[in-house]
C-alpha positions as semicolon CSV with decimal commas, in nm:
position;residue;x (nm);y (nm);z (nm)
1;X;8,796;11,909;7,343
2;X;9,120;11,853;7,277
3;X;9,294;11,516;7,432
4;X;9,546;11,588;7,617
5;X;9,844;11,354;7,539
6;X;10,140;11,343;7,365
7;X;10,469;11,516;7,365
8;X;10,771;11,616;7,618
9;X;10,871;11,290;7,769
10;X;11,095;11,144;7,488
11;X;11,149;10,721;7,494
12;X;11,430;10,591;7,631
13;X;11,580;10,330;7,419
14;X;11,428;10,313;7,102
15;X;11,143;10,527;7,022
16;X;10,903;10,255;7,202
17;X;11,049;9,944;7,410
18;X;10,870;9,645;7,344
19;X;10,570;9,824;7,207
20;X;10,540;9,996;7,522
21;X;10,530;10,341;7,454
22;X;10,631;10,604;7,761
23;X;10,288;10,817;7,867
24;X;10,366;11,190;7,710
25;X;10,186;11,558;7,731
26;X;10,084;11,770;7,523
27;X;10,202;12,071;7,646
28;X;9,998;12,328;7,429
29;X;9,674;12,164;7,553
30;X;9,752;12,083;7,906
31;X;9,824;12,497;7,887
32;X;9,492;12,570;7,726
33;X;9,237;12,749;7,964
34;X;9,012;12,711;7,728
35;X;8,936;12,335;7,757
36;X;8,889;12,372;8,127
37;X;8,538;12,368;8,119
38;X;8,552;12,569;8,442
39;X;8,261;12,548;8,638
40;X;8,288;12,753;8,930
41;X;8,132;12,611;9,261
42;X;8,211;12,856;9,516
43;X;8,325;13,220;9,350
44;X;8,599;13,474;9,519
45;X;8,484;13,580;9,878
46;X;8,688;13,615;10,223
47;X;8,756;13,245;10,433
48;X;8,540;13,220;10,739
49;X;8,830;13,199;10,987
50;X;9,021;13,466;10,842
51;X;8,898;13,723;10,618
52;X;9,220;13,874;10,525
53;X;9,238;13,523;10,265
54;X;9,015;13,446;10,015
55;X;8,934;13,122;9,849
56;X;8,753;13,010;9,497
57;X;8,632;12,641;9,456
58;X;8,587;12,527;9,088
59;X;8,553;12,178;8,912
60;X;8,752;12,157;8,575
61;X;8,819;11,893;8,298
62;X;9,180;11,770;8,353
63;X;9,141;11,588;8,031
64;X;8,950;11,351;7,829
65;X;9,131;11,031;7,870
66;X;8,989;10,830;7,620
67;X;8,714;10,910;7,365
68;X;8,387;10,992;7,555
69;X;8,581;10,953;7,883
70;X;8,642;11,314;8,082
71;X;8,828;11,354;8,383
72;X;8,691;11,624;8,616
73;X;8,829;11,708;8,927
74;X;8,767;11,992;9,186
75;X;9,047;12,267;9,243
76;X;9,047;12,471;9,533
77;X;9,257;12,862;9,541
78;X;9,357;13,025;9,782
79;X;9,524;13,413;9,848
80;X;9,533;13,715;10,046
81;X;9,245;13,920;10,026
82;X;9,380;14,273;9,753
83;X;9,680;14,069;9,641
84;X;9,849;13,944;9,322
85;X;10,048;13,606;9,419
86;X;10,351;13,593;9,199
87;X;10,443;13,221;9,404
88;X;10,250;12,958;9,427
89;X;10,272;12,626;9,544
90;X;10,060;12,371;9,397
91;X;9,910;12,090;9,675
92;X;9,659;11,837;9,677
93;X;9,324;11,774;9,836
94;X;9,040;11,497;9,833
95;X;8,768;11,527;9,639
96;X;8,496;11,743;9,853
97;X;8,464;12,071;9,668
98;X;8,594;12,333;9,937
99;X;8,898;12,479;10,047
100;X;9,037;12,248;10,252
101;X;9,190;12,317;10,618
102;X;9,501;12,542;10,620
103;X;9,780;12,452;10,848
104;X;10,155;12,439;10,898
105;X;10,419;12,548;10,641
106;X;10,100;12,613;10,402
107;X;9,901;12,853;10,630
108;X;10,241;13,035;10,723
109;X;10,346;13,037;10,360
110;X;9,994;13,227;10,267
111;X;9,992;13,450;10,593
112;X;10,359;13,518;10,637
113;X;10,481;13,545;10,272
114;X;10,150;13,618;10,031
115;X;10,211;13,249;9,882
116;X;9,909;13,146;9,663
117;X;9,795;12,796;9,681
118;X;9,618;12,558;9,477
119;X;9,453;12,233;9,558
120;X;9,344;11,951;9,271
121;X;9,138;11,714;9,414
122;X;9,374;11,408;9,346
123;X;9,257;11,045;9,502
124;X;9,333;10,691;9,380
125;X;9,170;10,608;9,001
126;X;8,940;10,388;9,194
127;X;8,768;10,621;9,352
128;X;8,741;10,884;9,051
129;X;8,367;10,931;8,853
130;X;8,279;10,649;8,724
131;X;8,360;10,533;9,097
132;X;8,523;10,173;9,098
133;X;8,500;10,158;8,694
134;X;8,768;10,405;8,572
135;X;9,042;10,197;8,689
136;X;8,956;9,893;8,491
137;X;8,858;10,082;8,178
138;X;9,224;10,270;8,224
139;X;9,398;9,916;8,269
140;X;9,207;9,782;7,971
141;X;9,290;10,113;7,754
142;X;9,658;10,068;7,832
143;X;9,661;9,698;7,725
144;X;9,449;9,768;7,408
145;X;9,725;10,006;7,326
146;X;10,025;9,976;7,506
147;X;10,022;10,326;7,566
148;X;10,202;10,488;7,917
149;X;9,939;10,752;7,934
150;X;9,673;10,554;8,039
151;X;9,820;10,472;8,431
152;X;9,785;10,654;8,765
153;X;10,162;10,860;8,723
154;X;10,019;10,983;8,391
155;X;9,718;11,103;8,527
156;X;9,820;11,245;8,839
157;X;10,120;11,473;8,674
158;X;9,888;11,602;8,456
159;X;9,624;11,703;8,717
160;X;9,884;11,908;8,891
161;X;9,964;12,109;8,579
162;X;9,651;12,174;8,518
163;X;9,559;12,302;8,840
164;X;9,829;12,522;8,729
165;X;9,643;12,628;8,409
166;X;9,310;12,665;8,623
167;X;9,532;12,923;8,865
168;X;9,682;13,127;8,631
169;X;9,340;13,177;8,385
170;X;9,219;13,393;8,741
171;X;9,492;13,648;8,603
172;X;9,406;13,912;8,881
173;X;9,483;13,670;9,175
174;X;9,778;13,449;9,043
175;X;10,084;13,577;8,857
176;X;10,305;13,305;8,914
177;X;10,675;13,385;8,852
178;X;10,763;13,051;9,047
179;X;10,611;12,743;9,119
180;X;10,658;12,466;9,329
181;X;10,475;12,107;9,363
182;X;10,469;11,916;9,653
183;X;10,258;11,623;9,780
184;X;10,338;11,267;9,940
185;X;10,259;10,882;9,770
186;X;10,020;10,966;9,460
187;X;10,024;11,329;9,521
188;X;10,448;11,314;9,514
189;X;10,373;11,112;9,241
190;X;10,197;11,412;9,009
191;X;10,443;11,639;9,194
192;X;10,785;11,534;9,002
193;X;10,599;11,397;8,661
194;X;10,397;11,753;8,653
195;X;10,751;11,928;8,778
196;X;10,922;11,757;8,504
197;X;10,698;11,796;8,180
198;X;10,546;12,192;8,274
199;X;10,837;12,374;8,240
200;X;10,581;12,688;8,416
201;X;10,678;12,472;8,761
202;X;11,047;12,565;8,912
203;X;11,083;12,380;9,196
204;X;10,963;12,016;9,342
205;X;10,942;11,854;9,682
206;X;10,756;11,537;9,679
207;X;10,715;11,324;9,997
208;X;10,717;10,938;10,043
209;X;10,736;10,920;9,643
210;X;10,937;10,672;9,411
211;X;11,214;10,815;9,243
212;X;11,427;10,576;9,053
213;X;11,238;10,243;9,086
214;X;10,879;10,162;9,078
215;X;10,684;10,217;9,393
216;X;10,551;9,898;9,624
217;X;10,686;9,658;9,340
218;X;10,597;9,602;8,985
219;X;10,293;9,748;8,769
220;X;10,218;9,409;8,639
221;X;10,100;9,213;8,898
222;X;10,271;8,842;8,901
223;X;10,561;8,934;8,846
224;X;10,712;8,982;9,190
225;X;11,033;8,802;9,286
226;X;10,889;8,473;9,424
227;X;11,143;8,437;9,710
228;X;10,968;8,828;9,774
229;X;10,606;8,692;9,751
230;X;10,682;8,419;9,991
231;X;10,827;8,617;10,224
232;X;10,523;8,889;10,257
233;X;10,295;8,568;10,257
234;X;10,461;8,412;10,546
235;X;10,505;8,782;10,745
236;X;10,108;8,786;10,698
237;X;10,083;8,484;10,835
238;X;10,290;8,544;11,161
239;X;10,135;8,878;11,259
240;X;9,948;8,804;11,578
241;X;9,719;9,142;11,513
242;X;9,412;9,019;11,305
243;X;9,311;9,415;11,261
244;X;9,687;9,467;11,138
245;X;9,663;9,173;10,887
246;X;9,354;9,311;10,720
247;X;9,486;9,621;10,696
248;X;9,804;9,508;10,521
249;X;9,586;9,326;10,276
250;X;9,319;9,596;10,220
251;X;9,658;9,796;10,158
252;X;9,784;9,536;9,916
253;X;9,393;9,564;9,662
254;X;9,417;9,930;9,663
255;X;9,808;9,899;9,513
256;X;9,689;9,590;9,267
257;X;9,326;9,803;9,185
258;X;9,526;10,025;9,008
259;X;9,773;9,796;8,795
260;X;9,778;9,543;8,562
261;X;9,797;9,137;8,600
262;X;9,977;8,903;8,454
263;X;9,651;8,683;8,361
264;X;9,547;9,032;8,193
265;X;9,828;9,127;7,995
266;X;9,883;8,783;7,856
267;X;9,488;8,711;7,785
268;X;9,558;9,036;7,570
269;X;9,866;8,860;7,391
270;X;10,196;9,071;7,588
271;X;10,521;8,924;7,506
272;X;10,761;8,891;7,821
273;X;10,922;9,204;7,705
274;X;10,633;9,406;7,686
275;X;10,533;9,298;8,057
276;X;10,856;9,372;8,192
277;X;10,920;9,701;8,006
278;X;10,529;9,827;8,135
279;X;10,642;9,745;8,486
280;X;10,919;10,002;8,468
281;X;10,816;10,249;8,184
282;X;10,438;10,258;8,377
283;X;10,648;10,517;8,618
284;X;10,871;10,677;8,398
285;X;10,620;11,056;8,417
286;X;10,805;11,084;8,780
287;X;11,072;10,903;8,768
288;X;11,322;11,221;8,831
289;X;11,665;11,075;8,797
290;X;11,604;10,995;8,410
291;X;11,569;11,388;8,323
292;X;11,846;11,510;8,585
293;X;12,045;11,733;8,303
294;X;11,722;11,840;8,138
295;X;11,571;12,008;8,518
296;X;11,918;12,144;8,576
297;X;11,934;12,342;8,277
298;X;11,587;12,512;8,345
299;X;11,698;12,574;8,701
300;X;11,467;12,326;8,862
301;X;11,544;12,330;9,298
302;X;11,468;11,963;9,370
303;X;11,428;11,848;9,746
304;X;11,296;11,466;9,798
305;X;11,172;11,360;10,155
306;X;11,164;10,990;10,195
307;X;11,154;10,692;10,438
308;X;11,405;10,379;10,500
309;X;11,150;10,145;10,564
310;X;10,905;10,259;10,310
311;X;10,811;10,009;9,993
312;X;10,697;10,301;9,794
313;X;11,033;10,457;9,757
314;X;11,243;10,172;9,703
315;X;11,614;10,166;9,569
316;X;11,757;10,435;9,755
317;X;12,062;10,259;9,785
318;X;12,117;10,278;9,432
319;X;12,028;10,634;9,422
320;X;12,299;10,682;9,631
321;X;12,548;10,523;9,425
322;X;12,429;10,677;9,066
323;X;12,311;11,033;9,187
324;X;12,426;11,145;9,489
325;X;12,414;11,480;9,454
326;X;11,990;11,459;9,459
327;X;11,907;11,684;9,732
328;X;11,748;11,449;9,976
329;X;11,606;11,374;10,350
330;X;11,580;10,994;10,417
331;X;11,428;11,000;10,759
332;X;11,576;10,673;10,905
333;X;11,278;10,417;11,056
334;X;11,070;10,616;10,771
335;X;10,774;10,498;10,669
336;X;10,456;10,517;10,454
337;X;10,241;10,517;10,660
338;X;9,899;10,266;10,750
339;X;9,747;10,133;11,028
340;X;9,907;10,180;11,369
341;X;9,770;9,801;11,430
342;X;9,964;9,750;11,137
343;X;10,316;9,818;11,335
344;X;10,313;10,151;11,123
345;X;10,393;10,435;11,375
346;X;10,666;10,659;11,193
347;X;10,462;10,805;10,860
348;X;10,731;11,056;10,729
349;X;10,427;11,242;10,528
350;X;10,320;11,383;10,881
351;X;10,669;11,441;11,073
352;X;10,731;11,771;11,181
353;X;11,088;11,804;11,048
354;X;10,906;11,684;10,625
355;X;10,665;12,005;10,722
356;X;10,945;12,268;10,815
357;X;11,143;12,136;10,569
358;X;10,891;12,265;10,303
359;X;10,875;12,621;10,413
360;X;11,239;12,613;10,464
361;X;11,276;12,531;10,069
362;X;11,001;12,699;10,005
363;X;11,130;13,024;10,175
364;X;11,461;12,920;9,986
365;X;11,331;12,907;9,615
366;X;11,072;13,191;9,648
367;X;11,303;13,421;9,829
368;X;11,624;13,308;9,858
369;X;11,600;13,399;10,245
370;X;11,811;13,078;10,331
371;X;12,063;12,843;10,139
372;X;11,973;12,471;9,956
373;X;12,283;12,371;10,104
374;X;12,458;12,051;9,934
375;X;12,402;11,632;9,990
376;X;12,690;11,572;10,224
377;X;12,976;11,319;10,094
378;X;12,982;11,035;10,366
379;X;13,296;10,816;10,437
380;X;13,281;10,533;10,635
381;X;13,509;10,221;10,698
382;X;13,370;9,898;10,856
383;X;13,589;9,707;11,140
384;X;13,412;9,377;11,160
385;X;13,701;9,284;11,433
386;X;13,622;9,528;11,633
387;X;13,261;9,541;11,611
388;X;13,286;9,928;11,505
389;X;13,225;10,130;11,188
390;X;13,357;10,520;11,168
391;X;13,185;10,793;11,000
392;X;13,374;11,083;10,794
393;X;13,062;11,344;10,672
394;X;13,196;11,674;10,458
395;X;12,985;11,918;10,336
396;X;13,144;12,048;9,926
397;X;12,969;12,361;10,016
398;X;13,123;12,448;10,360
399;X;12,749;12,426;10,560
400;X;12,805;12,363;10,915
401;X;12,407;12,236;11,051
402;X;12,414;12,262;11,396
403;X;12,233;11,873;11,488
404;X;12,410;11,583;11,318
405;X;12,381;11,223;11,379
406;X;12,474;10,890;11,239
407;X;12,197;10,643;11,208
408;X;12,237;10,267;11,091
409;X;12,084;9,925;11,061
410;X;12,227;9,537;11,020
411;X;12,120;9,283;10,786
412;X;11,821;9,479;10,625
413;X;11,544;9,295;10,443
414;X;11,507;9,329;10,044
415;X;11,292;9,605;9,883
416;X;10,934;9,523;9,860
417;X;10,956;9,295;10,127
418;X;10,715;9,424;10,429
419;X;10,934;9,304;10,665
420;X;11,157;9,597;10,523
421;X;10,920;9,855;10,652
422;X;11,004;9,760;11,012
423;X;11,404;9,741;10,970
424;X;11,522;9,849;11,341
425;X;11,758;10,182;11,324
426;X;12,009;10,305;11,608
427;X;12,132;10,668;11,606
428;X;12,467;10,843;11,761
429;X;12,599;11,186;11,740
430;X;12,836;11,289;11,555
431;X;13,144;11,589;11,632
432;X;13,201;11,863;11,453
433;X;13,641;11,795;11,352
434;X;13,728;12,022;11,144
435;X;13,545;12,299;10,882
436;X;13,235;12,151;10,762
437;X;13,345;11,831;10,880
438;X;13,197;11,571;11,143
439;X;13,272;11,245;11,266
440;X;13,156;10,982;11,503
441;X;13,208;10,609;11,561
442;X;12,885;10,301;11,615
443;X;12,892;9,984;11,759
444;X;12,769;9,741;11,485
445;X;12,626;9,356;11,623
446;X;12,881;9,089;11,603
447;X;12,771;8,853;11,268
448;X;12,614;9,101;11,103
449;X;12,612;9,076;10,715
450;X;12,550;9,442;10,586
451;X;12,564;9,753;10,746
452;X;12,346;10,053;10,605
453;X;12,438;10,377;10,713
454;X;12,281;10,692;10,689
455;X;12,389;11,060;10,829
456;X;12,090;11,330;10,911
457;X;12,226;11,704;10,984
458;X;11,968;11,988;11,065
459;X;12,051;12,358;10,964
460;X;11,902;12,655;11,076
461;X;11,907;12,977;10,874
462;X;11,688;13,252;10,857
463;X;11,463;13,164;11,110
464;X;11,380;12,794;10,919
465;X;11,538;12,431;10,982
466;X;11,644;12,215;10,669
467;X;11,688;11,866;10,781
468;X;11,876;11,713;10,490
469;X;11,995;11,340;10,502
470;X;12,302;11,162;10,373
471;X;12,268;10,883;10,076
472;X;12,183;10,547;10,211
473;X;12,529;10,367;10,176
474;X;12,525;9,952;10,219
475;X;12,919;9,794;10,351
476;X;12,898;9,418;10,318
């Protein structure tokens, strides 16, 4: 068949950076039904626990990767029983071919609104067919060629999209006028980079997912800050929960499974640059902020939900400072999520308020029902004598959410660091002072260095709560 690779994503400096060459699509093939190889597993019939849906589990070939090397991954559909779904939100499930459990925003998007859904089976490379071999044959394909396609964003973008082609080949069920990706981590991942090559997709919401630096540090291995290194070596060390520690390091090989190392890339004769422009360029598929004006102009809804304290998502300081008008919700005390022995007890993938927030923008892009409303512009000023900081939030659109608080936190830890992912946050109201305008005040500890502040306001509307989040602002 037809590989699918090149095309869309165009290079950032010159047309490759150190050799490294940014992964692209071919959009005509990723498109093409016809090199789905569709093998259906479970045809059209009514679900079990309610027949008024129907579901249809197939297998397809997402692409062949390499030469002699195909991808196949299971899809799962799902629709009301007599109905044509002209929106359709495309998810992610594991790898067992069936129609996985329906719940929450999904299930009520289905029942409530006639939303069609469609699952790729999408799982770390390490556990795709050939089972603990396709990550080191895509590691040793990308240093052979120094070629961006062969990596996990790559990959996982292009699974959504053509879960997308998979949907609309059933032309009697799906009809999809708009389309919206969502998923957290790797799923987030394939959300954006599939939401920002496939111009069929309209909208994106992806959960716990990088979007202007690399996620959990970078794609070479090695090349870590040291002063970083030490620091996660000697929080290791400390943790007085053995169960914990494993966990953080069985954590730490699945994120190294799936990159490169520095042994690696040098054995295959990388200069400095190219290492150092693969860490970055590895993640350019979903890295959102670089294609801004391009999503704009085909009237792309964005909506990010993100943690504080989680390593995947780093830099969200500076995405505060270059784009703050990126719709966002940065849950404060967020995390990834991992092993409760761990210390890990916050995941924002399964908070209530990341779930309602998707049928609220959802509800919003399909059917306009309730308002997107606009990142709030936040205003603060530090009095170190005093021990207090004041807060000034204003809304550009005149949205007045009913719940708004202040949350902040002293002397945080550097990206990548896990100590990060346990930062401590505190949380005050704050008072409505004027039109779409609310203030409060917060003690802040006496010596402390920085100050990071983030604002959280909840709006109701049509029935649905948007929780939408400040940037994250740093005062020294």
């Amino acid at each position: 068949m037809k590989r699918l690779a090149a095309l869309l994503f165009l290079c950032l400096a010159p047309a490759c950076l150190a050799d490294i060459t940014i992964g692209r699509y071919d959009m005509a093939s990723v498109r093409d039904a016809s090199t789905l190889e569709t093998r259906v597993i479970e045809d059209w019939k009514p679900l079990v626990k309610d027949p008024t849906l129907r579901g249809k589990v197939v297998e397809i070939t997402v692409c062949e990767w390499w030469p002699g090397q195909k991808v196949r991954l299971p899809v799962a559909m799902v629709a009301p029983v007599g109905k044509a779904c002209t929106h359709v939100v495309i998810e992610n499930m594991g790898l067992q071919p069936k129609v996985p459990a329906l719940a929450g925003s999904k299930l009520r998007l289905l029942k409530e609104h006639g939303v069609g859904l469609v699952f790729i089976g999408m799982v770390p490379i390490t556990d795709m067919e050939p089972v603990g071999k396709l990550h080191l044959l895509m590691e040793e394909h990308f240093m052979q060629t120094k070629d961006g396609r062969y990596t996990p964003a790559w990959i996982w973008g292009l699974s959504d999209m053509r879960a997308l082609t998979a949907a609309i080949a059933e032309k009697d069920v799906f009809q999809p006028v708009k389309v919206l990706t969502t998923g957290g981590s790797k799923r987030g991942v394939g959300a954006a980079a599939s939401c920002i090559a496939d111009s069929r997709i309209t909208a994106m919401m992806p959960v716990v997912a990088p979007i202007i630096d690399s996620p959990g540090g970078p794609y070479v291995e090695g090349t870590l800050d040291p002063k970083i290194t030490r620091m996660n070596e000697e929080f290791l060390a400390q943790m007085t929960s053995e169960v914990g520690r494993k966990a953080m390091l069985v954590r730490q090989k699945a994120r190294s499974d799936e990159r490169l190392t520095l042994a690696g890339v040098k054995a295959a004769g990388w200069s400095d640059a190219e290492i150092t422009a693969a860490s970055s360029l590895a993640w350019e598929p979903c890295r959102t902020t670089n294609y801004l004006d391009a999503l704009q102009k085909r009237g792309v809804e964005i909506l990010y939900c993100q943690g504080s304290n989680d390593n995947v998502s780093p830099g969200l300081v500076e995405l505060g400072e270059k784009f703050p008008q990126l719709p966002v919700y940065i849950m404060p005390g967020g995390q990834h999520g991992g092993a409760k022995e761990a210390g890990f007890n916050k995941p924002v993938a399964s908070q209530p308020d990341v779930d309602e927030n998707l049928y609220a923008f959802a509800t919003h892009h399909f059917f306009g029902t309730r308002r997107l409303i606009a990142p709030p512009k936040l205003e603060t000023k530090w009095d170190k004598a005093s021990g207090r900081v004041s807060i000034r939030v204003t809304f550009p659109d005149g949205a007045e959410p009913q719940s708004n608080e202040v949350f902040w936190s002293t002397n945080r830890h550097p990206d990548y660091t896990m100590l990060m992912e346990f930062d401590a946050w505190q949380s005050a109201p704050l008072s409505r002072t004027g039109a779409a305008t609310f203030e409060g005040e917060a003690p802040v500890q006496a010596g402390a260095s920085t100050l990071d502040v983030i604002t959280v306001h909840r709006h109701q509307e049509a029935g649905t709560t948007l929780t939408i989040s400040s940037p994250e602002l740093r005062l020294r």
